[in-house]
C-alpha positions as CSV (number, residue, x, y, z in Angstrom):
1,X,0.0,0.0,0.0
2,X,2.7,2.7,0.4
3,X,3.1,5.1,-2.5
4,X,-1.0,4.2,-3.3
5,X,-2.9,7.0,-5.0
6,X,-6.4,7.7,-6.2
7,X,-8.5,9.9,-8.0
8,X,-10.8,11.6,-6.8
9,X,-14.5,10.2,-7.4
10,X,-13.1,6.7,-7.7
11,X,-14.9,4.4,-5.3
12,X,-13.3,2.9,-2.4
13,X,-14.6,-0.6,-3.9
14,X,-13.1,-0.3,-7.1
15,X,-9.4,0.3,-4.9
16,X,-7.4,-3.2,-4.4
17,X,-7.4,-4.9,-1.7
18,X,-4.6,-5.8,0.2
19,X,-3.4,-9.4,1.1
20,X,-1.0,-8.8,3.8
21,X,0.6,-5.5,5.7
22,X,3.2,-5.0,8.1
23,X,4.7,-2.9,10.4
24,X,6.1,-0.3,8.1
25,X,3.0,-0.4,5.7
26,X,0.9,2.9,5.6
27,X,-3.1,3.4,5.4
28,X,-4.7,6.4,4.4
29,X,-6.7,8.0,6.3
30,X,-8.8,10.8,7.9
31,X,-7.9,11.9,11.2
32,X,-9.0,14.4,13.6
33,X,-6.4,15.0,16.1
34,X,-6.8,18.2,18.5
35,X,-9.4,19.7,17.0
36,X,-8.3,19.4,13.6
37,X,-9.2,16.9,10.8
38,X,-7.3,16.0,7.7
39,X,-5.9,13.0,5.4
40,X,-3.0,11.3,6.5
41,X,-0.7,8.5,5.8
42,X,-0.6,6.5,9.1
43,X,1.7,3.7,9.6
44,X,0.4,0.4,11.0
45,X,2.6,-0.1,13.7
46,X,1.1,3.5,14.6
47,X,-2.2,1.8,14.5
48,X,-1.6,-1.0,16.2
49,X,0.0,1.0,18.9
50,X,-3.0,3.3,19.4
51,X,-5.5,0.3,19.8
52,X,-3.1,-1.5,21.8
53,X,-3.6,1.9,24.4
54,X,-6.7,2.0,24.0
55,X,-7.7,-1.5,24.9
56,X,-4.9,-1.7,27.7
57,X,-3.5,-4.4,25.9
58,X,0.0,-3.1,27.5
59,X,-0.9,-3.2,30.5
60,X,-2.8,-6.5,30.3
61,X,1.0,-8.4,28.7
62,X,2.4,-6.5,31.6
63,X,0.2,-7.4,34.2
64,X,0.6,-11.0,33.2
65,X,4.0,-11.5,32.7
66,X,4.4,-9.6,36.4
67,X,1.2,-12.5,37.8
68,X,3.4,-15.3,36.1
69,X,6.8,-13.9,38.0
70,X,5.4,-14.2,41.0
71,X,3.7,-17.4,40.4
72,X,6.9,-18.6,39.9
73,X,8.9,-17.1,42.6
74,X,5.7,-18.3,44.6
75,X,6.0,-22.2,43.5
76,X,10.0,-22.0,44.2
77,X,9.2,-20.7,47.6
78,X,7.0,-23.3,48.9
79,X,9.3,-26.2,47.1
80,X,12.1,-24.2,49.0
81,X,9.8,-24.5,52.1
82,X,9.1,-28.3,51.5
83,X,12.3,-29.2,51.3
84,X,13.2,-27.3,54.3
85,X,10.5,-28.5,56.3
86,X,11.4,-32.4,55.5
87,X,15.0,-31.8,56.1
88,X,14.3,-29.9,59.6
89,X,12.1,-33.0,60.5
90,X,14.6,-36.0,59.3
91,X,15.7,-38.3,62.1
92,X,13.9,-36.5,64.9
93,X,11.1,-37.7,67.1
94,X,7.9,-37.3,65.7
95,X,9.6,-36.8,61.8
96,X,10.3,-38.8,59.3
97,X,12.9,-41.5,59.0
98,X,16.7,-40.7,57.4
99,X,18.8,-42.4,55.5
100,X,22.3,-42.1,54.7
101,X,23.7,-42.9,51.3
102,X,24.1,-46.7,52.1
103,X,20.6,-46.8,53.1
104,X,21.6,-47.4,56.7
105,X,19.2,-45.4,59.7
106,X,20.4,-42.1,60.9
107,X,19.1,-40.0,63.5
108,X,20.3,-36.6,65.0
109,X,22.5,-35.8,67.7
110,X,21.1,-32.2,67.6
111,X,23.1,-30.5,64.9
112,X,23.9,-33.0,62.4
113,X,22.8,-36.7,60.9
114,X,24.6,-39.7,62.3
115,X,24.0,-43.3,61.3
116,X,23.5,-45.5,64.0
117,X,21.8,-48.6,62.4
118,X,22.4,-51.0,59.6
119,X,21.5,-54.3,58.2
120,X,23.3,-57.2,57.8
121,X,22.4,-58.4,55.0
122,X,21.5,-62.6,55.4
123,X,22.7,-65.3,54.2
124,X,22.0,-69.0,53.3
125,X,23.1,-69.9,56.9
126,X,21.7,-67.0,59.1
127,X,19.2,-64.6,58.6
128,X,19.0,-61.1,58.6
129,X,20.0,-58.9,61.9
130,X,20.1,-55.2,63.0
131,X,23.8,-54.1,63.7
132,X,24.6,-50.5,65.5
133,X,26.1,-48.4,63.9
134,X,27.8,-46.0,67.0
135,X,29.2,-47.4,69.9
136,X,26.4,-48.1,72.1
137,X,26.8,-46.1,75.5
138,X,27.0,-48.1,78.8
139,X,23.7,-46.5,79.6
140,X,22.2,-48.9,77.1
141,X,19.9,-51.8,78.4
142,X,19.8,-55.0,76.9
143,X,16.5,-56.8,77.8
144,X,16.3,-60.0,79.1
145,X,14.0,-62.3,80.2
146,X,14.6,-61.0,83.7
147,X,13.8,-57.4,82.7
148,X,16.5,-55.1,81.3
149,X,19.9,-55.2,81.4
150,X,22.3,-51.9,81.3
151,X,25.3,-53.0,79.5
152,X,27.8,-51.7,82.5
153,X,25.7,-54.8,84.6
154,X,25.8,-57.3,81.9
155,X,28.7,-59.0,82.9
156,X,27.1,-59.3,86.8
157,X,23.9,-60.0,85.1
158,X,24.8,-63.1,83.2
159,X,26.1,-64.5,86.7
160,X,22.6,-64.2,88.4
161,X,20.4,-67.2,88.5
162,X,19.9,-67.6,84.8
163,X,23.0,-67.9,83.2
164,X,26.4,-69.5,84.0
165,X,30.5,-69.4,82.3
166,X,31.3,-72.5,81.3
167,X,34.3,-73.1,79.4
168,X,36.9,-70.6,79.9
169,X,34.1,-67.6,79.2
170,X,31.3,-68.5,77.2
171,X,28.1,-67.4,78.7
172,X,25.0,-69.9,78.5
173,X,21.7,-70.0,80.0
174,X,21.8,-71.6,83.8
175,X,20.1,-75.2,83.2
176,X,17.4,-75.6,85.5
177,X,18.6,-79.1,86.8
178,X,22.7,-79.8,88.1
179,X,24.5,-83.0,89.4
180,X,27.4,-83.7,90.6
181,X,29.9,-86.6,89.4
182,X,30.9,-89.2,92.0
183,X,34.6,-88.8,93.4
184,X,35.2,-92.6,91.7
185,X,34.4,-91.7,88.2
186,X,37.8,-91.4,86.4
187,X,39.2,-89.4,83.8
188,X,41.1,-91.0,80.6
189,X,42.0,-88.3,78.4
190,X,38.8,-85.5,78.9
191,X,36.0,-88.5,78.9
192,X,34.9,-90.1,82.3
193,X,35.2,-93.7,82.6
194,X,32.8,-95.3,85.5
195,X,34.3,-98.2,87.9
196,X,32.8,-101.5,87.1
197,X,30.4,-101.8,90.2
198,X,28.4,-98.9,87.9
199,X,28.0,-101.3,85.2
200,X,26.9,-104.0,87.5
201,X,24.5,-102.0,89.7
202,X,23.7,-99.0,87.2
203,X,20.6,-97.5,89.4
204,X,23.6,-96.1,91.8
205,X,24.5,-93.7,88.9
206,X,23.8,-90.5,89.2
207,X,20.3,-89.5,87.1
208,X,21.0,-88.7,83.5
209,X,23.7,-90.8,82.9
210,X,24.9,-94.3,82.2
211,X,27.7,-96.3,81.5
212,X,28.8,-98.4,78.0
213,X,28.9,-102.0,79.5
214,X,31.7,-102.6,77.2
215,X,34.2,-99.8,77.9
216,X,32.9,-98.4,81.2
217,X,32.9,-94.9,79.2
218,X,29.9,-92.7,81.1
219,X,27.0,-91.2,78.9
220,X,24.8,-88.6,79.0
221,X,21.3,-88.0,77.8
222,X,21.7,-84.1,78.6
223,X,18.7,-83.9,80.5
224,X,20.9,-83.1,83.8
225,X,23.8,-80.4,84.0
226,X,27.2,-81.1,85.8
227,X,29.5,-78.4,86.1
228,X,32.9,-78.4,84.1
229,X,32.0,-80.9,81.5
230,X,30.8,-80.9,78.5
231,X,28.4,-83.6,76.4
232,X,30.3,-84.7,73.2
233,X,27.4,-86.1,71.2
234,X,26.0,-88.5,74.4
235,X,29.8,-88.7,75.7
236,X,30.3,-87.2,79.1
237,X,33.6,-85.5,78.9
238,X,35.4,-83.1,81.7
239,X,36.4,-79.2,80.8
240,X,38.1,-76.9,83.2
241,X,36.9,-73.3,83.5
């Protein structure tokens, strides 16, 4: 359309219509600006401007691009919040659980995350078990059948009425029925050997135990404790603490 011209008395109709404009096309046109009314050549980006002003179309981009700014700043906040929240409840009573890299429990000593508890992991012999982590405090109880334990006592505690050190340290539950081993019985190597009278008259042997007619060698059925020995599959043999 720029450079256009008409005669006058031409209808508008009989004018060709455009397909496209831009920017830097011009239209002609009357307009009345303060006061005064003439043709002029106006630019369409000076159109579009004007209607853009008039319908606020301005301020309308600008209003949105400022609502979608803080709609954004908004969302990053409260992910910022989230995060912080979670991370300011991990490993603390009433929280949520924490893990550390190797998946192992950790829990707050009241400024940072320590592990204190791990898995180990089972096998085809032994199943899983929970393993600390830290060095457990002498504080710590240990509970028992007997109630709990603090680990400073255990070593008193497994001397009480339920449990007993047999061979030089090992710690096994008290049994609940002892004997004692008559002052006759001999010793060949570590396994007791009865007299022969305790062959012959086998009720005088103490209950629990019997004697191999053939070698005099004394057995056990286990059902009857006696201190410092040991049963080797039914073989009553001494042990010394």
């Amino acid at each position: 359309m720029s450079g256009a011209t008409t005669s006058s008395g031409t209808p508008i109709s009989s004018l060709p219509q455009a397909s496209a404009v831009s920017g830097t096309d011009t239209l002609m046109g009357v307009v009345t600006s303060s006061g005064t009314t003439q043709a002029e050549q106006v630019p369409v980006s000076v159109l579009a401007q004007g209607i853009s002003e008039t319908i606020g179309l301005s301020d309308a981009v600008t209003a949105a691009q400022t609502a979608a700014a803080t709609a954004t700043a908004q969302a990053e906040q409260a992910t910022e919040n989230v995060a912080n929240g979670v991370n300011a409840a991990r490993g603390k009573a009433n929280g949520v659980a924490a893990l550390d890299a190797n998946g192992n429990l950790a829990l707050t000593d009241g400024t940072a995350l320590q592990s204190v508890l791990t898995v180990v992991p089972a096998t085809q012999t032994q199943s899983a078990a929970l393993k600390p982590i830290l060095t457990l405090d002498e504080s710590a109880k240990v509970r028992t059948a007997s109630g709990d334990v603090a680990l400073s006592n255990i070593a008193t505690a497994m001397q009480d009425g339920d449990y007993l050190t047999v061979l030089g340290g090992a710690v096994v539950a008290r049994p609940s029925t002892t004997g004692t081993i008559p002052s006759d019985f001999t010793v060949n190597g570590n396994v007791y050997v009865a007299p022969a009278s305790y062959v012959s008259n086998p009720s005088a042997l103490p209950a629990g135990l019997s004697v191999d007619t053939d070698t005099g060698i004394v057995l056990t059925d286990g059902s009857v404790f006696f201190p410092n020995t040991i049963n080797n599959i039914g073989v009553l043999c001494a042990v010394s603490e």
